[in-house]
C-alpha positions, 0 to 999 in steps of 0.5 A: 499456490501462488505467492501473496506479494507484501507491501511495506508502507509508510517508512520514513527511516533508512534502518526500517527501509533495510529491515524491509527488504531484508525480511523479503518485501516486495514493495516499499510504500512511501507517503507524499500526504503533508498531513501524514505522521508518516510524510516524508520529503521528496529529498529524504524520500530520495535518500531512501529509496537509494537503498532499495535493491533492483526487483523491490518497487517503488511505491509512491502514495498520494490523496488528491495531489496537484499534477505539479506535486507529483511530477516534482516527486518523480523528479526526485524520486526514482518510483516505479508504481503510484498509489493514489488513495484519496478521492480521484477519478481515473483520470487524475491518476492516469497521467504520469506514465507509471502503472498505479494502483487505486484506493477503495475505503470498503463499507456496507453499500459501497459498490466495489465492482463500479469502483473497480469498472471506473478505475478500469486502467489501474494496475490493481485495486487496493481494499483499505478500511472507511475511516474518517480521513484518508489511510493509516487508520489501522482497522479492519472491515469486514472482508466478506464485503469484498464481492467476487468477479474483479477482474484485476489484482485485489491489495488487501490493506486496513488493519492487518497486523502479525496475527491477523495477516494469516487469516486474512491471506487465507479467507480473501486470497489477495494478489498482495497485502499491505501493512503500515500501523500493523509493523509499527511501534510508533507511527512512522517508526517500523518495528523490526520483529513485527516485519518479520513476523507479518512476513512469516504470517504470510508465508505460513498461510501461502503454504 
């Protein structure tokens, strides 16, 4: 059985970046949303992202930025992957030569599969929950929404926590999972043991 690959977001600490990769994530996401609690600046990003080893990605999470924005992050910040989670077209994700990932906010009637077609260069298609917003809204949708047939790496995100990660890796088999509120003790502020035992959630469900 393959291995579901774990992303840790939203990390704003240089502690909480380390505790990461320690417990064995596989990417760290950084958010470059203003609004965010969990914003961090294109110099402290770089600050952080210095301490993540080779073989951990880079992850830089955007909602509808300026092209200007995102080249001065890039400038900045040694990213490897963008994850765009507001309401652009392929188009506007395209553009910046790193492979990205594309967010969908899952509900009743929304049509994944014509998601997924008009986003046909992302590297993966991440599956969040429809909240006002955009993102960290720590709730869970109902995954038996999630059609079959998407011919790409499924990122099954919204809501998950330690105790229900290992249902989730077993009902929807992900390509990967990602966790933000559900590893914090404040927002912004990752809790070590809550890493780690999301980590073993997904490691015991892997077999």
């Amino acid at each position: 059985m393959s291995r579901t690959r774990i992303k840790i977001c939203g990390l704003t600490r240089p502690q909480d970046v380390i505790v990461a990769v320690e417990s064995g994530a596989d990417a760290i996401g950084l958010v470059f949303y203003p609004p965010s609690p969990r914003y961090v600046t294109p110099e402290n990003a770089a600050e952080l992202a210095r301490l993540i080893p080779p073989f951990v990605t880079t992850v830089g999470l955007f909602v509808n930025p300026e092209p200007a924005f995102v080249e001065e992050v890039r400038a900045h910040v040694p990213l490897q992957m963008l994850q765009f989670h507001g309401d652009e077209a392929e188009g506007d994700c395209a553009g910046f030569g790193l492979p990205w990932i594309k967010a969908a906010r899952v509900r009743a009637g929304f049509d994944l599969l014509e998601f997924s077609a008009s986003h046909s260069a992302a590297s993966g298609i991440l599956l969040d929950a429809f909240v006002e917003g955009y993102g960290g809204g720590g709730k869970v949708f109902d995954w038996t929404l999630i059609p079959s047939g998407i011919a790409r790496p499924l990122i099954l995100s919204g809501g998950l926590d330690p105790d229900n990660v290992g249902e989730a890796v077993a009902r929807v088999r992900p390509w990967a999972v990602d966790v933000s509120s559900g590893v914090e003790s404040a927002k912004g502020i990752k809790d070590a043991a809550l890493i780690a035992a999301f980590v073993a959630g997904v490691r015991n469900a892997d077999g």
